[in-house]
DRENSEGU-935174 format. One line per 10 residues: number of its first residue (from 1); their letters; for each residue y negated, z, x of C-alpha. Coordinates in steps of 0.02 Angstrom, whole numbers, plus 50000, padded with zeros to 5 digits. Layout:
NUM) A) Y/Z/X  ...
END
This chain:
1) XXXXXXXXXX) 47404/57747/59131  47533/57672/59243  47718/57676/59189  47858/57724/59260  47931/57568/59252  47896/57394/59295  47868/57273/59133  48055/57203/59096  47994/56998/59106  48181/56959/59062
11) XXXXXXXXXX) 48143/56999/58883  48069/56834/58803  47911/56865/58666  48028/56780/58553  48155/56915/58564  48048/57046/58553  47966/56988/58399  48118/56977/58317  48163/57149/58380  47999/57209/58303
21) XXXXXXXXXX) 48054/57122/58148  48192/57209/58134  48119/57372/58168  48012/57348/58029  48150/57294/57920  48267/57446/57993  48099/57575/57943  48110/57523/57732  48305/57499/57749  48365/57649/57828
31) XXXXXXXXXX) 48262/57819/57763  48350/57736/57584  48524/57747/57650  48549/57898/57557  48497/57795/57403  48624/57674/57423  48761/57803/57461  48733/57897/57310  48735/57716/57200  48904/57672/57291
41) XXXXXXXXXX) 48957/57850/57240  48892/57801/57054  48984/57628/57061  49156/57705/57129  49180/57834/57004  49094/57780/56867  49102/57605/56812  49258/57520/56726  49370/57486/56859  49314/57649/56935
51) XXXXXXXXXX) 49421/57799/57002  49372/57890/56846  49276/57755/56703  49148/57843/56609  49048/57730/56494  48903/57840/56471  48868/57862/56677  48907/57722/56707  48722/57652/56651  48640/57728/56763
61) XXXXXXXXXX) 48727/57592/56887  48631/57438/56840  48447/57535/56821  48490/57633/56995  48502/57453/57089  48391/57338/56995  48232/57462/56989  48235/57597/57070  48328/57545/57255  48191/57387/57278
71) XXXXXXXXXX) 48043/57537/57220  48079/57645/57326  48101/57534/57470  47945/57450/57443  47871/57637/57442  47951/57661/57591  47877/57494/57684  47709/57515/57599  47692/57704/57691  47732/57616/57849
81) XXXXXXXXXX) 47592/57526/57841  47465/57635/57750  47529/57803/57703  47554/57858/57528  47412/57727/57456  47500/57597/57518  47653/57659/57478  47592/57679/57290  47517/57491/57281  47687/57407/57362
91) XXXXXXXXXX) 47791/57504/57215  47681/57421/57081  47671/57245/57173  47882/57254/57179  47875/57312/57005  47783/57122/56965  47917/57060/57059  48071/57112/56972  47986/57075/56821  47956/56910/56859
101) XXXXXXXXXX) 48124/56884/56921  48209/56946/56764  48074/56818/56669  48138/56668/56790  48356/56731/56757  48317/56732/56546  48222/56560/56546  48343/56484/56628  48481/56558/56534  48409/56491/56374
111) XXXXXXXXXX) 48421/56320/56419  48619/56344/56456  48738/56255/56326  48829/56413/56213  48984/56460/56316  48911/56402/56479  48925/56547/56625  48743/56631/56644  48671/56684/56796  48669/56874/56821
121) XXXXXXXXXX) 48505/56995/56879  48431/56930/57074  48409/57124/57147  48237/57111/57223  48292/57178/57382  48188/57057/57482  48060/57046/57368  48033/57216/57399  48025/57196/57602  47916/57056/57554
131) XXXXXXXXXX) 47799/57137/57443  47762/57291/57526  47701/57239/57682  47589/57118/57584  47506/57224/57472  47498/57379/57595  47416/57246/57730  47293/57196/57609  47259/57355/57494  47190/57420/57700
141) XXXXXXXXXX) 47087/57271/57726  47015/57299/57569  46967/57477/57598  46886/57428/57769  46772/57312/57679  46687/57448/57599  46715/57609/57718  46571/57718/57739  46467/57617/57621  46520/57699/57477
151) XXXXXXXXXX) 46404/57847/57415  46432/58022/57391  46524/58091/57262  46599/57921/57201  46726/57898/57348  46888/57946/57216  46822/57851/57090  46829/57702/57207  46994/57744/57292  47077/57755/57132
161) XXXXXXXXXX) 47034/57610/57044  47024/57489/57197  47226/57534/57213  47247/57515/57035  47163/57356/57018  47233/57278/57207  47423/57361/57129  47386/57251/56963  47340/57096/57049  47498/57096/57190
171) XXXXXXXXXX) 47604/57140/57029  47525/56947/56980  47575/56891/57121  47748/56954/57120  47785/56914/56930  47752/56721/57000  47755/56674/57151  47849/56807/57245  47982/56809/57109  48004/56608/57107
181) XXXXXXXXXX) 48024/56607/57294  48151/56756/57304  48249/56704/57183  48264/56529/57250  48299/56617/57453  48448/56702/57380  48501/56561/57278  48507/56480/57435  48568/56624/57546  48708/56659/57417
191) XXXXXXXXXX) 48782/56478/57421  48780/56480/57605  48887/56629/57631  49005/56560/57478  49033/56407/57565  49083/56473/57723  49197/56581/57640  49272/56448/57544  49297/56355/57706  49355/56495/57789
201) XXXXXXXXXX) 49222/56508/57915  49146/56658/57890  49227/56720/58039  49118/56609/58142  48944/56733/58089  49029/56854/58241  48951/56720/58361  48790/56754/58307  48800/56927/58250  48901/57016/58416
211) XXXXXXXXXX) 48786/56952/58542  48607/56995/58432  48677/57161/58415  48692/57198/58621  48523/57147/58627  48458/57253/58481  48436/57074/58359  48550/57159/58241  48413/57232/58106  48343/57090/58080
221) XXXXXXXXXX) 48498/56987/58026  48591/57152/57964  48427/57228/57846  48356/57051/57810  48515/56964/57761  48677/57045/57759  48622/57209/57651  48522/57118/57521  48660/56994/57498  48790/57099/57514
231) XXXXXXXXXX) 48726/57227/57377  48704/57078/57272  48880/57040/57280  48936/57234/57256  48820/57250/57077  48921/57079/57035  49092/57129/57094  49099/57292/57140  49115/57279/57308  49054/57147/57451
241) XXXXXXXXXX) 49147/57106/57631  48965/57054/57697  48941/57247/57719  49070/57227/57866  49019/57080/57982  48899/57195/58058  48952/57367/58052  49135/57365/58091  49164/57502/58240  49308/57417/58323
251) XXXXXXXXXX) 49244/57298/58424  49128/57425/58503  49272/57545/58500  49382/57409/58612  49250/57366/58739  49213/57546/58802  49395/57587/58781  49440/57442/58889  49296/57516/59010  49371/57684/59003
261) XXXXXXXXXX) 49526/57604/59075  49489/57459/59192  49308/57503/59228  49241/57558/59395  49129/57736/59437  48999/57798/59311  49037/57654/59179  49226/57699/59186  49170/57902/59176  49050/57886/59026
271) XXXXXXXXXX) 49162/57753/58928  49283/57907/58842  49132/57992/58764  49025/57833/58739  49205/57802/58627  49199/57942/58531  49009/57942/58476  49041/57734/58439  49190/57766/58338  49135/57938/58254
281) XXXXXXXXXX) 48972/57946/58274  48931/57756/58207  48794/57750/58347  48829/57550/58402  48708/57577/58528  48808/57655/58661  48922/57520/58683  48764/57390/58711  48723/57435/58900  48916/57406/58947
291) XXXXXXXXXX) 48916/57232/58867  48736/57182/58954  48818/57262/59126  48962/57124/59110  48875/56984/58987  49043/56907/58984  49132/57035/58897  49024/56981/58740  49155/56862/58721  49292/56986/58679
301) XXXXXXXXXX) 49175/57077/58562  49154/56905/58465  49341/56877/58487  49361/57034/58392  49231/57031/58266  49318/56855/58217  49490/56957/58207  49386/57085/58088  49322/56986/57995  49480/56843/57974
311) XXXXXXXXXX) 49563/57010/57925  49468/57053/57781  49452/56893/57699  49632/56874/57708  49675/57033/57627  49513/57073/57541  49430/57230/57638  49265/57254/57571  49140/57408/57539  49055/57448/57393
321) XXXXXXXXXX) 48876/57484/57492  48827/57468/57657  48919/57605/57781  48774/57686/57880  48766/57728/58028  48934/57634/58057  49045/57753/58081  49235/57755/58040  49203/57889/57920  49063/57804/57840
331) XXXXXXXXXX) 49158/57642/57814  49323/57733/57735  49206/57819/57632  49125/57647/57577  49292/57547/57547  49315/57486/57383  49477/57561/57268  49621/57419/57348  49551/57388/57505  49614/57530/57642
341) XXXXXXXXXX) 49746/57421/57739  49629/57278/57735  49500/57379/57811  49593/57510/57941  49691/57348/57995  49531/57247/58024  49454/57396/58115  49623/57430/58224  49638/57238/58266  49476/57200/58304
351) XXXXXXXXXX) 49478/57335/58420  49644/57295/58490  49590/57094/58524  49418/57172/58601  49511/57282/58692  49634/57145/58780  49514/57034/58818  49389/57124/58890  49523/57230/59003  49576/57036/59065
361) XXXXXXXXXX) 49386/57012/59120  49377/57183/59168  49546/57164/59292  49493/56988/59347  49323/57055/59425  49409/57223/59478  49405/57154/59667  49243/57074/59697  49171/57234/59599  49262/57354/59706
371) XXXXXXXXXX) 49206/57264/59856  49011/57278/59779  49035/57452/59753  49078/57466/59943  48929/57379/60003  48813/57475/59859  48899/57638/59830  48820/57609/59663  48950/57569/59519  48814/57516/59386
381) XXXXXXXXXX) 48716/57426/59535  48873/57321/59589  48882/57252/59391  48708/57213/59364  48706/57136/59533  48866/57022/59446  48752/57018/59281  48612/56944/59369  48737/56805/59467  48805/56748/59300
391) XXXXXXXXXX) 48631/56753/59231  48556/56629/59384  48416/56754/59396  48349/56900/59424  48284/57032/59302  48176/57185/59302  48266/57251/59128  48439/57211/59213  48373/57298/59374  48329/57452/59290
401) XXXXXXXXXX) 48504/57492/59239  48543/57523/59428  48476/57728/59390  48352/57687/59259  48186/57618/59253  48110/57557/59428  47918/57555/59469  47856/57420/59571  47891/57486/59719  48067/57542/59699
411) XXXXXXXXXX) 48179/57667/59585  48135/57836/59536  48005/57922/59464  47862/57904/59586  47788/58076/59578  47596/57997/59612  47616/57931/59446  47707/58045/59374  47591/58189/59407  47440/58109/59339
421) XXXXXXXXXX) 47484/58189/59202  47576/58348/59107  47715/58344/59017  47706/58411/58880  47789/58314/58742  47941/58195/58760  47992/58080/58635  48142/57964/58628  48115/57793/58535  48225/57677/58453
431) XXXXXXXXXX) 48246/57545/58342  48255/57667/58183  48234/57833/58268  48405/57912/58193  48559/57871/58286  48554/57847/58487  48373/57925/58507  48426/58089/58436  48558/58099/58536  48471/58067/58693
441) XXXXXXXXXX) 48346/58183/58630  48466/58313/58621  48559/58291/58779  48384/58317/58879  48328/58446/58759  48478/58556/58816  48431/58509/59001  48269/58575/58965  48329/58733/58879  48447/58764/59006
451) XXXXXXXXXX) 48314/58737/59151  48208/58908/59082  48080/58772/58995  48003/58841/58847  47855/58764/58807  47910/58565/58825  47961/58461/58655  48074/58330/58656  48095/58238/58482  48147/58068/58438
461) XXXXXXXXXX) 48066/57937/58340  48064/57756/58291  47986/57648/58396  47875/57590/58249  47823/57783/58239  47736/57811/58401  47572/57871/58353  47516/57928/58560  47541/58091/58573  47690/58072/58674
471) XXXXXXXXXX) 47658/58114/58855  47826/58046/58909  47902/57931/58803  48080/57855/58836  48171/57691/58782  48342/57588/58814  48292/57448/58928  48269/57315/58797  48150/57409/58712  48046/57461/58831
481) XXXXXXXXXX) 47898/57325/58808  47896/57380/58609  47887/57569/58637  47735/57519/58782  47643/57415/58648  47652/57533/58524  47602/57686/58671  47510/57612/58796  47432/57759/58876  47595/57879/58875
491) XXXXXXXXXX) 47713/57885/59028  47878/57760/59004  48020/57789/59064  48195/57638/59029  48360/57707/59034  48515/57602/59023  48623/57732/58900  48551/57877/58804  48717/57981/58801  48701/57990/59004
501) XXXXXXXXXX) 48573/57923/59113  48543/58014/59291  48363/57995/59231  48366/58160/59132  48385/58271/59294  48238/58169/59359  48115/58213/59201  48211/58399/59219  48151/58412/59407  47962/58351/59361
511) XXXXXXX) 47931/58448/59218  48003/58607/59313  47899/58552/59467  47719/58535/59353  47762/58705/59274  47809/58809/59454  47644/58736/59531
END
């Protein structure tokens, strides 16, 4: 079917795959949030230098993180791939793999002079995101080999010892290989971020970490790097500042505040509550389409994530797990026993630096934007017009942030193509289908209710999750190309901010149109 919107060509394969990456990375990480809260809850009461030290809960600590957080996100990975069977083999490939591990830590421990320092557990974290794609890719090639050819009668015989015997061979593969090359990726990973922080440059990670996460890059270096490192710090020390570099609110918090104040028509309208769901909420996303309408603000949200982070090393803010989503609430409720002023103050100044600098880039362009705005009398089409000057180029992604996705043609939803089919289920896609998608989902679901529509669903999902059986589907512009992979044949529709897009009166109108004729 044809789309509602015109393929975005600004958005290189190379981003994308890493976007998918992520996605997949974000789809084992984040159902298991809960999992890590409740361990941080474990690890702040219970252990010794706990709010209240009880030696007897406190060993449930060490089991919690080293089996049963890297089993159950192997589980978790292994559905993705192949439902509960390949869920089932993933958890007894990871199972070879912290075994193996463990085998690797001893041996080399033995051959340590008496007295020497000993290296502690590797958490198989990434052997886990490792392993369960792995053996849930395989354990379904495996099965196709034989589908259909099996007789009658012995299918669960087959089933059942087929993903008992694939489980005990990746568990092989973990024990050794798998478990040799983790081990030596966080060796290597771990001395990295040590040696930054003993030369004080952590800080400089904001430069790569505030401009992946306006173009939805951050899962793949937040999940794949920061989280398993960052819990392997927290089992060793009881709490880790890596948990912060990605999910500190105040830069975001800054740049829509400094919008709020100094920006121009719709951006400068939808900045206050943007704020509030940023800051409270912990849904990053909102904040992304105001930094991609003025790339050059990125450089006050680096600016501040360097103040954030400079803050914490100096006075040692950490959290004891990661704080998700990354909320204000969540991250108070994750700071280690010590660490309040370190954190609040890194939160308030990155926000404040954000703030200042982007209001000086904000001010600077206030002219040549009012005089866009003029000639347009279209705020959001007078800053992606400036977007796609700075850029040298233009871009169908960029230009679909003037009212949200264009066709070919022009903007709007072209009712010829529209019409070709009913709508009857809407779903709203992101990365991991929790934060911004349900709140877009719920902002058009009360449009809908509020329109007299009754029979119309409007859910959200992860991109990763799109099965096609969503008649309209709809995705942030930089996501666009994923969610039309995934759902080729479903109606797509790019918006540049789920919290208020003018596109949700458009989908209102059509639906209420299809249903009156």
């Amino acid at each position: 079917m044809t789309t509602a919107s015109a393929p975005t060509k600004g958005n290189s394969k190379a981003r994308v795959g890493v976007q998918r990456f992520g996605t997949f990375l974000s789809g084992m990480i984040m159902p298991n949030i809960p999992a890590l809260i409740a361990w941080g809850i474990f690890t702040a009461f219970f252990i010794e230098v706990g709010w209240t030290p009880n030696a007897d809960l406190a060993t449930i600590v060490g089991p919690f993180i080293h089996y049963l957080l890297p089993i159950i996100i192997a589980y978790t990975g292994g559905n993705i791939v192949y439902g509960v069977r390949g869920g089932v083999v993933a958890s007894i490939a990871v199972m070879g793999a912290i075994a193996g591990s463990d085998k690797l830590i001893a041996d080399f421990n033995a051959t340590l002079p008496e007295g020497a320092s000993q290296l502690g557990q590797v958490h198989m974290f990434i052997g886990a995101m490792i392993m369960a794609p792995l053996a849930a890719y395989t354990m379904k090639w495996l099965d196709s080999l034989w589908e259909g050819k099996i007789k009658a009668g012995f299918e669960m015989l087959v089933n059942m010892f087929s993903a008992g015997i694939w489980g005990f061979v990746m568990a092989v593969v973990g024990f050794y290989p798998i478990a040799w090359l983790v081990n030596g990726l966080m060796t290597v990973l771990s001395n990295a971020v040590n040696w930054l922080v003993e030369m004080n440059l952590l800080p400089l990670t904001s430069i790569l970490i505030e401009p992946a996460k306006v173009l939805f890059l951050n899962n793949a270096i937040n999940h794949g790097v920061l989280t398993p490192l960052g819990i392997q710090q927290a089992a060793e020390d009881g709490s880790s500042i890596l948990f912060l570099l990605e999910a500190n609110p105040g830069p975001g918090l800054g740049l829509l505040l400094a919008f709020a104040i100094f920006g121009l028509g719709a951006a400068r309208a939808s900045a206050p509550g943007a704020a509030l769901i940023q800051f409270v909420g912990g849904i990053h996303e909102v904040y992304f389409p105001y930094a991609l309408m003025k790339p050059v603000t990125i450089l006050a949200l680096i600016a501040g994530g360097m103040t954030g982070v400079t803050t914490n090393m100096l006075l040692g803010g950490a959290l004891r797990a990661p704080a998700a989503p990354g909320s204000i609430l969540a991250v108070l409720a994750q700071t280690a026993t010590g660490s309040y002023v370190a954190v609040i103050l890194s939160v308030v100044l990155s926000a404040a630096v954000t703030f200042v600098i982007a209001a000086i880039i904000l001010r600077a362009s206030r002219k040549r934007d009012l005089a866009a705005m003029a000639a347009t009398d279209d705020a959001f089409g007078a800053a992606i017009t400036q977007t796609q000057a700075a850029k040298g180029k233009s871009s169908d992604a960029l230009s679909n942030l003037r009212g949200g996705a264009a066709t070919q043609a022009g903007g709007g939803i072209e009712p010829a193509t529209m019409t070709e089919r009913e709508i009857k289920s809407i779903v709203f896609a992101c990365d991991a289908g929790m934060g911004s998608s349900a709140m877009g989902a719920s902002v058009l679901r009360n449009k809908i209710k509020k329109a007299g529509i009754e029979d119309v669903t409007v859910v959200n999902k992860a991109i990763a999750a799109l099965d096609g059986s969503a008649d309209l589907i709809i995705t942030q512009n930089q996501l666009t190309d994923r969610a039309r992979a995934q759902a080729p044949d479903a109606v797509h529709i790019s918006v540049d901010n789920f919290m208020n897009s003018p596109r949700y009166d458009e989908v209102v109108e059509l639906v209420k149109d299809q249903h009156e004729s």
